[in-house]
Structures are given as C-alpha cells and as structure tokens.
Legacy VTK file of the C-alpha trace (Angstrom):
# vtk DataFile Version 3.0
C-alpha trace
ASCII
DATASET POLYDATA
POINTS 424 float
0.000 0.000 0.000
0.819 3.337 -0.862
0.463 6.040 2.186
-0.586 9.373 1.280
2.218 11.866 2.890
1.035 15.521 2.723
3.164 18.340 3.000
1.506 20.206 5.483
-1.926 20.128 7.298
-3.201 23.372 7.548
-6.286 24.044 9.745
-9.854 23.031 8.765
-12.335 25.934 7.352
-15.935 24.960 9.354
-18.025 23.165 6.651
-20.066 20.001 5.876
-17.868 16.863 4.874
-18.048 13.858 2.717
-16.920 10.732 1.805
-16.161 9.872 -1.774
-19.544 7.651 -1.901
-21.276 9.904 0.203
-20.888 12.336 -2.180
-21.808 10.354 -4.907
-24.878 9.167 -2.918
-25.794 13.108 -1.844
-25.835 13.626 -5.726
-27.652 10.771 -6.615
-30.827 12.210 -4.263
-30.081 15.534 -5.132
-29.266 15.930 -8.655
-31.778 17.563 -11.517
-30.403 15.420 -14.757
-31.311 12.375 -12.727
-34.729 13.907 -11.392
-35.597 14.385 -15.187
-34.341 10.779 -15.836
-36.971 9.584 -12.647
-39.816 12.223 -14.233
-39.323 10.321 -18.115
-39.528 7.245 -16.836
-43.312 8.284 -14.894
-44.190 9.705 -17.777
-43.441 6.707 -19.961
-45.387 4.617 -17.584
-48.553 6.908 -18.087
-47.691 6.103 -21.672
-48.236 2.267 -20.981
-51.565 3.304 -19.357
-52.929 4.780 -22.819
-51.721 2.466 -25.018
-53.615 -0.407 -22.741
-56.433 1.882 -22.371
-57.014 1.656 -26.304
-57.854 -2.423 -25.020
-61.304 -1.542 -23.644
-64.491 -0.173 -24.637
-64.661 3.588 -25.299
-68.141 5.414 -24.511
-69.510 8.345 -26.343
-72.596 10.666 -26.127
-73.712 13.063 -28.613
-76.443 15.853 -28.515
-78.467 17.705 -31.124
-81.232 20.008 -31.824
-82.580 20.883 -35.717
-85.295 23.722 -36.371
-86.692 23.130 -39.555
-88.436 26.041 -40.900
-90.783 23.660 -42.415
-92.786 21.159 -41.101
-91.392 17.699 -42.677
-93.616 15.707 -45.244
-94.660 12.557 -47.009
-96.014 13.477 -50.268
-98.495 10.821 -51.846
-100.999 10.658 -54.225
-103.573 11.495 -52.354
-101.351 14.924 -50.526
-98.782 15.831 -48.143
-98.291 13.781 -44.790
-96.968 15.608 -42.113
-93.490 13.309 -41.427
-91.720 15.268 -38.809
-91.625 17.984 -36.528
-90.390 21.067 -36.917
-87.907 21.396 -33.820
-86.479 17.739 -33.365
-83.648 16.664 -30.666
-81.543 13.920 -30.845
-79.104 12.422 -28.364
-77.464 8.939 -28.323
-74.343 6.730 -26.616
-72.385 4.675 -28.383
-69.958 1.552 -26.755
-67.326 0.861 -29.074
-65.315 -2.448 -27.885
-62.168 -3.586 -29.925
-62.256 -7.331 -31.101
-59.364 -7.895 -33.299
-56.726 -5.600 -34.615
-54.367 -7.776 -36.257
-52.501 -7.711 -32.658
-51.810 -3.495 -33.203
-53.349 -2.966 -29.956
-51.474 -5.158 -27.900
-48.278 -4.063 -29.838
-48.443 -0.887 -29.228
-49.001 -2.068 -25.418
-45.567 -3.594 -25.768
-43.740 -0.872 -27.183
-44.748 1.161 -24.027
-43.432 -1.133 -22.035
-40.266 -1.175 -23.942
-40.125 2.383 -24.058
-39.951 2.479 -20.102
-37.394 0.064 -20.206
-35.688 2.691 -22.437
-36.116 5.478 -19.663
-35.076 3.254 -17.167
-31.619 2.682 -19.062
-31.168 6.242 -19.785
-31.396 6.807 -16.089
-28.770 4.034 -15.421
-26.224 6.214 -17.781
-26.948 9.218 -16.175
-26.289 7.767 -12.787
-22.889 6.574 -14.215
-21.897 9.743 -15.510
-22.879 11.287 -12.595
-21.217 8.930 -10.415
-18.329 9.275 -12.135
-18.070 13.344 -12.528
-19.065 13.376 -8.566
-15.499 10.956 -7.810
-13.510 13.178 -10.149
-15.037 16.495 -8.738
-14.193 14.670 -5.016
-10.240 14.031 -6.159
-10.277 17.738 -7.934
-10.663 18.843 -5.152
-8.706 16.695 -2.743
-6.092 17.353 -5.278
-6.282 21.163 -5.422
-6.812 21.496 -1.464
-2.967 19.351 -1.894
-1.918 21.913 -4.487
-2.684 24.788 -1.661
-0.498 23.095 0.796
2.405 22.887 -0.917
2.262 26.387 -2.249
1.618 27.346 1.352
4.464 25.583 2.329
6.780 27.021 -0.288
5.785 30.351 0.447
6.552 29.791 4.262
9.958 28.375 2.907
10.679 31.525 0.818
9.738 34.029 3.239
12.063 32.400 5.612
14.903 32.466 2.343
14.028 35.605 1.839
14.310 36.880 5.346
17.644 35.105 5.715
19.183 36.330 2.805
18.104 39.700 4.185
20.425 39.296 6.703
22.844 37.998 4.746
23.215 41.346 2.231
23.142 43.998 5.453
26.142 41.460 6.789
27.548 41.758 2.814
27.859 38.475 2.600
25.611 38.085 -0.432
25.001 40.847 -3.138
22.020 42.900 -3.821
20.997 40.662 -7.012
21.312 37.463 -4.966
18.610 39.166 -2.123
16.270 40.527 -5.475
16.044 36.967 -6.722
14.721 35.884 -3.046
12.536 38.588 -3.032
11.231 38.226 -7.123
10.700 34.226 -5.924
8.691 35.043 -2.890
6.636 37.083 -5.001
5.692 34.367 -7.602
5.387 32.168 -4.937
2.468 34.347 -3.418
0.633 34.728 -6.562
0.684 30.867 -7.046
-0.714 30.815 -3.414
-3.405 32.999 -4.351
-4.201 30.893 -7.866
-4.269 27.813 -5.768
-6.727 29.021 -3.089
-9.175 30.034 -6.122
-8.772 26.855 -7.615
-10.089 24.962 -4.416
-12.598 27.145 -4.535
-13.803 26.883 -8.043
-13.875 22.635 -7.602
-15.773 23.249 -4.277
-18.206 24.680 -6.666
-18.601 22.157 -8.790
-19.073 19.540 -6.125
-21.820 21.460 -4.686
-23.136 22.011 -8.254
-22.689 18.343 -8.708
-25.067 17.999 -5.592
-27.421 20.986 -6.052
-26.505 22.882 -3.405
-25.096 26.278 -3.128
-22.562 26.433 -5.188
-20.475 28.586 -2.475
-21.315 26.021 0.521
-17.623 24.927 2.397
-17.493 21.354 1.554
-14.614 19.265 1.814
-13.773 15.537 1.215
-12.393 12.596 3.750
-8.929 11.962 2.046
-8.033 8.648 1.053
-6.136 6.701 3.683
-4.380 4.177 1.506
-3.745 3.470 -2.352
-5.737 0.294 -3.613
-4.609 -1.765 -5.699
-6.636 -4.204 -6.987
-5.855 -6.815 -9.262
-7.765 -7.196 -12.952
-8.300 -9.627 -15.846
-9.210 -7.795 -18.685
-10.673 -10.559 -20.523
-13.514 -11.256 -17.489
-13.660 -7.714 -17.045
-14.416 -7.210 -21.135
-17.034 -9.179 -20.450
-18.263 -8.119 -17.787
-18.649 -4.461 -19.071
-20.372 -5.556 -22.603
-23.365 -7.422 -20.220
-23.485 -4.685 -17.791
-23.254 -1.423 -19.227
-26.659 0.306 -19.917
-25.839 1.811 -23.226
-25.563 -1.824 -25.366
-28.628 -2.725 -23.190
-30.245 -0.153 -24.432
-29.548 -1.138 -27.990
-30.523 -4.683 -27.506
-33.594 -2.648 -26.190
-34.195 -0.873 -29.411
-33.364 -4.247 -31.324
-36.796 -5.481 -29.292
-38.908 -2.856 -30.525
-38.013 -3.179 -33.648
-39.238 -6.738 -33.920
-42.603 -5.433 -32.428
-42.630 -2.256 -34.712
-42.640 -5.483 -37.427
-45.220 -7.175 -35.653
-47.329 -3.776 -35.827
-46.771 -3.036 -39.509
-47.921 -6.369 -40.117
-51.399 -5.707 -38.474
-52.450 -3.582 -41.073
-52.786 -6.823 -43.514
-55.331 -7.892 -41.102
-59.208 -6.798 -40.771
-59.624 -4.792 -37.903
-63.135 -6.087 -35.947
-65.403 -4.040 -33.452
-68.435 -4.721 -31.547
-70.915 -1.317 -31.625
-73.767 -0.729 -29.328
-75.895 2.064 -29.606
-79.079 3.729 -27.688
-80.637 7.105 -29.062
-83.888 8.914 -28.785
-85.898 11.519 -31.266
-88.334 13.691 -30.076
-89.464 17.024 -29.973
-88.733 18.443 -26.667
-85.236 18.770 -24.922
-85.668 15.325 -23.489
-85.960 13.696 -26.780
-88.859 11.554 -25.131
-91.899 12.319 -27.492
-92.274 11.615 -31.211
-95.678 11.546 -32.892
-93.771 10.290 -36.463
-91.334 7.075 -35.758
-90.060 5.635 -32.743
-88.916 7.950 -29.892
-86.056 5.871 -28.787
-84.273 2.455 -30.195
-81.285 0.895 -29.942
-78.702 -1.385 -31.751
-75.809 -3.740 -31.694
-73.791 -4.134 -34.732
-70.433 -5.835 -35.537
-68.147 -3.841 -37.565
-65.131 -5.335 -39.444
-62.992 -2.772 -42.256
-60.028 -4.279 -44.270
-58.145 -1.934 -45.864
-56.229 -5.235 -48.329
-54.504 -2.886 -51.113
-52.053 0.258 -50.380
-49.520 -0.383 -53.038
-46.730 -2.284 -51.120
-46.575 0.246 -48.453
-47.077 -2.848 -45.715
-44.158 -4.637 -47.408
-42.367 -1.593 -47.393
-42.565 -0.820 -43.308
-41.967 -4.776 -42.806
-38.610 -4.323 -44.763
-37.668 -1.109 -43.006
-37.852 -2.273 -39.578
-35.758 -5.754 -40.731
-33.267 -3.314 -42.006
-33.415 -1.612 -38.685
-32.815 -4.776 -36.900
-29.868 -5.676 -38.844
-28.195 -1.985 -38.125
-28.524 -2.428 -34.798
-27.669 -5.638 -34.177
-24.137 -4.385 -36.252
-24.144 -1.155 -33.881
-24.522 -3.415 -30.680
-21.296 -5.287 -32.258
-19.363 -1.931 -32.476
-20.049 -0.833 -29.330
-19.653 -3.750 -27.462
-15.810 -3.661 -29.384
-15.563 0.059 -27.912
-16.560 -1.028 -24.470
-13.970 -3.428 -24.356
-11.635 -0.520 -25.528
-12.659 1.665 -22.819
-11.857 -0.649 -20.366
-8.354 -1.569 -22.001
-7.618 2.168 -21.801
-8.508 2.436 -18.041
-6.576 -0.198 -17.228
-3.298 1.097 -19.185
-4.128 4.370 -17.464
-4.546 2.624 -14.033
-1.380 0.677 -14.077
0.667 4.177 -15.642
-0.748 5.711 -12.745
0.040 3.353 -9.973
3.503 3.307 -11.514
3.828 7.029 -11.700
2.759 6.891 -7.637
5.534 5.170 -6.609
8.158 6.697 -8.824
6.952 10.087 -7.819
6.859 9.390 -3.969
10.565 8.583 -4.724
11.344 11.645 -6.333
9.515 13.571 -3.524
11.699 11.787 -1.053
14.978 13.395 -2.618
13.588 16.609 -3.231
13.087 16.797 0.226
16.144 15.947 1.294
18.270 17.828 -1.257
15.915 20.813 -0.423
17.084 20.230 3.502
20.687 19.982 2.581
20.993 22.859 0.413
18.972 25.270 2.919
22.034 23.861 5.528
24.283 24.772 3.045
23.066 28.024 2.569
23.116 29.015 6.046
26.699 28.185 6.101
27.014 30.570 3.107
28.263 26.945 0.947
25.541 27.220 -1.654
23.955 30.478 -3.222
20.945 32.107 -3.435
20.153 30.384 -6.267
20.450 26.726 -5.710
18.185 27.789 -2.343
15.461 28.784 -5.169
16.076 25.508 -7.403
15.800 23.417 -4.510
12.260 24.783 -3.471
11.197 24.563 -7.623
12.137 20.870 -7.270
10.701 20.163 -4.246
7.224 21.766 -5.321
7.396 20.090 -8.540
7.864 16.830 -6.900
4.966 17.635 -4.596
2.622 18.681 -7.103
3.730 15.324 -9.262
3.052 13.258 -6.624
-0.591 14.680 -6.246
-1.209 14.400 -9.497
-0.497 10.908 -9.677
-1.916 10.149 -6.723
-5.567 11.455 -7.726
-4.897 10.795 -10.870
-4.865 6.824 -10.260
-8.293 7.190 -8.349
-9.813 9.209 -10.984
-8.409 6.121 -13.396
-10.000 3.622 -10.927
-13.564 6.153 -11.481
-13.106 5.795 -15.137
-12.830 2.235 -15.126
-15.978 1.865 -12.902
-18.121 3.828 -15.462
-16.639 1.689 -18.270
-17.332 -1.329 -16.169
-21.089 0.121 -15.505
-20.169 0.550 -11.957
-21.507 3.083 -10.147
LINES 1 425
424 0 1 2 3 4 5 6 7 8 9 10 11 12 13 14 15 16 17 18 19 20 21 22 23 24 25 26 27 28 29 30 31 32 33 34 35 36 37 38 39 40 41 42 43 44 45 46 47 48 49 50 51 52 53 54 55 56 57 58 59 60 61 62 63 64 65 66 67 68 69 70 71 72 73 74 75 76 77 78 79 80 81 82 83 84 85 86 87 88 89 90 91 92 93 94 95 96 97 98 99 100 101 102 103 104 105 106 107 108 109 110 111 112 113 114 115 116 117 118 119 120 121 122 123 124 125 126 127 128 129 130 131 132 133 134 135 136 137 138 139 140 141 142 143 144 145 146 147 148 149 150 151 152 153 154 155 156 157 158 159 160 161 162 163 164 165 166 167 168 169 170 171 172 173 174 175 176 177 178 179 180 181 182 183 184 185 186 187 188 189 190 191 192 193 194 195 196 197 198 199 200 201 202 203 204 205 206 207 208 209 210 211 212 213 214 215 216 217 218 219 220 221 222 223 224 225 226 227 228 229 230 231 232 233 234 235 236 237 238 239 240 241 242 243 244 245 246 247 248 249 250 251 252 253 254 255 256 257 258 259 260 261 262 263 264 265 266 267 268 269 270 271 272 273 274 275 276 277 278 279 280 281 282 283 284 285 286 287 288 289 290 291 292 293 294 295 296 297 298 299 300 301 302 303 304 305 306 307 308 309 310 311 312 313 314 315 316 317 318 319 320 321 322 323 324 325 326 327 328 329 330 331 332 333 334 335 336 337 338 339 340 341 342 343 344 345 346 347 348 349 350 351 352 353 354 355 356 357 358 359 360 361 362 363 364 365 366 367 368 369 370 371 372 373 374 375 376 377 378 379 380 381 382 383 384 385 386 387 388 389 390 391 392 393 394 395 396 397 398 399 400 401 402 403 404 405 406 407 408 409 410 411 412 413 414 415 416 417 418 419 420 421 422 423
C-alpha cells in the first residue's frame, strides 16, 4: 500500500464533509439530470396506461337540436303527410369495444413497455456519468486542497529564504541581485498561493453544483487513507462491461422494438373487428322523449369489421424497413460492445501508468526533500547560493505537485474504469 504523505496540514475551514460515496450518494438524491431521468420514466409509464387503455371499450354521447323552418312531409298521391316535426332533438351513446386488430393494440401495449425500459436505461447512464463526474469532482478537489499546501508551504519556505538572505546582504555576505532573486521568488510564490486558493474554490463549486446545493457552501472531502490496488483480468472484465453497461442494453432494447414495430406493420394486412352498441332517442322536446312520427327511442348492436387489403406495397415496405433496422442495430450493438472493451483496455493502461507514476513520484519527492534540507544547511553556512536555495524549493514543489497528481490521478483512473465497467 501506498500512504498518502502531505506536506503540510493546515487548519480546517468549518463546513459540511463527505466521503467519496457519500458524495456520490448526496448527488444521486439531489441531482436535476437524474430527477428528469426519474420524471421520463413516470411519464413513460402513463404512456403504458394509454396504449392499454385503447384495449377496452370507449363510450360516447352526442347531442343535437334541428329547427326546420318547415314542417317535414310525405307526399303521396292522395297529398302531403306531415313526417316530422319542426324542432327535433336527438341524443345517443355509443360503446365501441375492440375485437381484433391484427394484434396493433397489444403491440403498441408492448412498445410502451419497452419504451420504459428505455427510460429506465437512460437513467442508469446518467447515474454513471454522474457517479463518475461526482469521484472526479471529489479528487479535484482533494487534489487542489494538496496543491494549496504545498504552495503554502513554499511560500513559508521563501519568506524564511528571503528573510535570511536579508540578513545575509546587510552582513555583505551576499550581493544585492542574490537578495532581489529571493525577493522576485517570494513574489511568484504568493501569486501561485493565491491561484491555488481560487482553484479549491472553483472545484468546491462544482461539487456542490454536482449535488445541487449552493454552489459557495464549504465542503470538503475525507482523504483517502491508503492506495488500492486491486488486481484485474481484462478478458472477465471485457465481459463483464459488454453485459453490464446500460448503453448496449439499451440497444438490444431498441433491437426489441423493432421486432414489435414489425409485428405492428404487419397488423395492417389484417381486418380490424369491433363490436358497436348504440341507444338514441328523437323527439321534440329537450328530453328527446316524445315523437308523434317514428319511434322515440331504439337501440342497436352491430359488428363492424374494415379491411383496408390494397395500399400499393406500403405494408411490405414498413416490414422491410424495420428488418433493415434490426440488422443496423444488431451491427451497432457489435461496435459498441468492441468500444466497451476498448474503454476498459484504456482504463486499465491508465490505471497501471498511474500506480507506476505513484511510486516513482513518492521517490522523487523523497529526494527533493532531502536535497531541499541539505541545500537550505548549506546556505546558512554561506556553501551554496541564493540560487540553488530557489532551485531546490522549484524541485521540491514540482515533486509535490507530481506526486498529487499521480496520486488522484490513479483514483480518478479507478472512477473511469468503474463507469466503463457500468459501476456506479
């Protein structure tokens, strides 16, 4: 195991803290991309409740009144027959219940259902992206609190340079030029200091962004204890990722409705088949009760069949498009199933860079240190100049900031292999 070895520990600004997965959780709850994902997928349910509504018997009522301005007749040989009246209502209800279809109805049914599955899949990928931008946003910031350390710490080691080297010129031990360059360092120093307190602040912001909160809350992040370094097979993992990850489920998704969008373009070949029921009354007053002409009221029950059998090819047509749809996809799945296992290829080459870089870089920090020690000695005994005093610090600070950087950089590796693995 790698230990994590900061620089220096500076004192804790009051604020709310999180773990890497409680972060990730807070977002989860909290975040409006994956709200919308939760609102599709309620809204594609109410889509399932339509399409099966279409199953049952629809009801409808309809209300009339004619004024004739003449009073209807018979004619016949032997004169006009009054026939009608001149003010005549009508109302009636009609129950309309589906028989057969051709199986459109029930398709359609089934293509709701699939289209859920669709919004629940799209929600999967935005939980992995999220999940993933949340980790990174967690080690941005761990990293860039780091970065504020060291240049803490170097500008505590330059004002102390600095401040010697003072002491050193009014002695004229050192020249002018030699106590400039302290001071010109110092100053850089400070406006790195400044850059890298922004910088926290900016990835605080996104965090909290991340999470919905305000985006200038004090959040910080429990550091990592240890480095872990787990062991892979990228064949099983390969696997693994082209069965799990939401994005070729979701094409195997779309591969299903096409096979019903077949089934549903075949329908039309068949005669579609209802059963009609009807009550209505005619009459002369708003009631419709009274007729002294025909019947005031009847009813009827009637079975209705239509078969529209010619529409030059364009049933053969659909049928065609949606094989040729299947067959796209089914090449699509195979190209990204070959860029999943890519993905995770490249994670792992960028995990096992990183975890290499880790250890070669906490080496390199180790002798920075140490050469920075000796040549601050060697300085006060006026053996070294100003100027390997300022090369000394650069080296050490680049080591620091090299270290970080591999450090988070291997756990943002480890986050990038979890989305390509579908791993939250």
């Amino acid at each position: 195991m790698v230990l994590v070895n900061p620089v220096s520990v500076p004192a804790k600004e009051p604020g709310i803290e999180f773990s890497v997965a409680g972060a990730v959780q807070e977002a989860i709850v909290r975040n409006p991309d994956l709200k919308e994902a939760i609102e599709n997928i309620a809204g594609e349910n109410e889509a399932v409740n339509t399409s099966r509504a279409d199953l049952f018997a629809t009801a409808s009522l309809n209300y009339s009144y004619t004024g004739l301005d003449k009073t209807p007749v018979q004619k016949t040989a032997q004169g006009n027959i009054p026939a009608g009246h001149t003010s005549q209502y009508h109302w009636d209800l009609t129950l309309a219940q589906p028989l057969f279809t051709g199986f459109a109805l029930t398709t359609r049914v089934d293509l709701a259902k699939l289209g859920v599955r669709d919004q629940e899949i799209e929600r999967k990928m935005v939980t992995l992206d999220l999940a993933r931008d949340v980790k990174n946003a967690c080690y941005n910031l761990l990293l860039t609190q780091k970065m504020l350390m060291v240049a803490d710490g170097e500008v505590n080691s330059l004002t102390a340079h600095r401040d010697e080297a003072r002491q050193f010129y009014k002695q004229g031990l050192i020249p002018q030029n030699d106590l400039l360059r302290s001071e010109v360092a110092l100053a850089d120093s400070i406006q790195a200091r400044e850059k890298a307190g922004s910088n926290v602040k900016s990835a605080m912001a996104l965090l909290n962004t991340l999470m919905d909160d305000d985006i200038n809350r004090l959040v910080t992040v429990t550091d990592i204890k240890a480095v872990p370094e787990p062991h892979f097979d990228l064949a099983q993992l390969g696997l693994y990722a082209v069965r799990k990850r939401p994005v070729i489920q979701g094409l195997k998704n779309s591969v299903g409705k096409t096979a019903l969008a077949e089934k549903l373009a075949k329908s039309s070949r068949y005669p579609t088949i209802s059963l009609v029921g009807r009550y209505e009354q005619n009459g002369d007053g708003i009631e419709a009760a009274d007729n002294d002409y025909t019947n005031s009221h009847n009813s009827s029950l009637s079975l209705q069949a239509e078969w529209t059998f010619f529409e030059w090819g364009k049933t053969g047509a659909q049928v065609r498009k949606t094989r040729h749809d299947k067959k796209a996809l089914q090449q699509k799945i195979r190209g990204v199933e070959n860029q999943v296992r890519l993905e995770v290829k490249n994670a792992l080459l960028n995990i096992d860079v990183a975890r290499r870089n880790i250890k070669t870089a906490k080496k390199s920090l180790g002798q920075a240190r140490e050469n920075n020690r000796i040549t601050n000695v060697q300085y006060a005994q006026q053996v070294a100049t100003s100027s390997d005093v300022l090369d000394a610090q650069s080296f050490l600070t680049r080591a620091d900031t090299n270290y970080y950087q591999a450090l988070y950089g291997y756990m943002a590796s480890l986050a990038d292999l979890d989305r390509a693995l579908g791993e939250q």
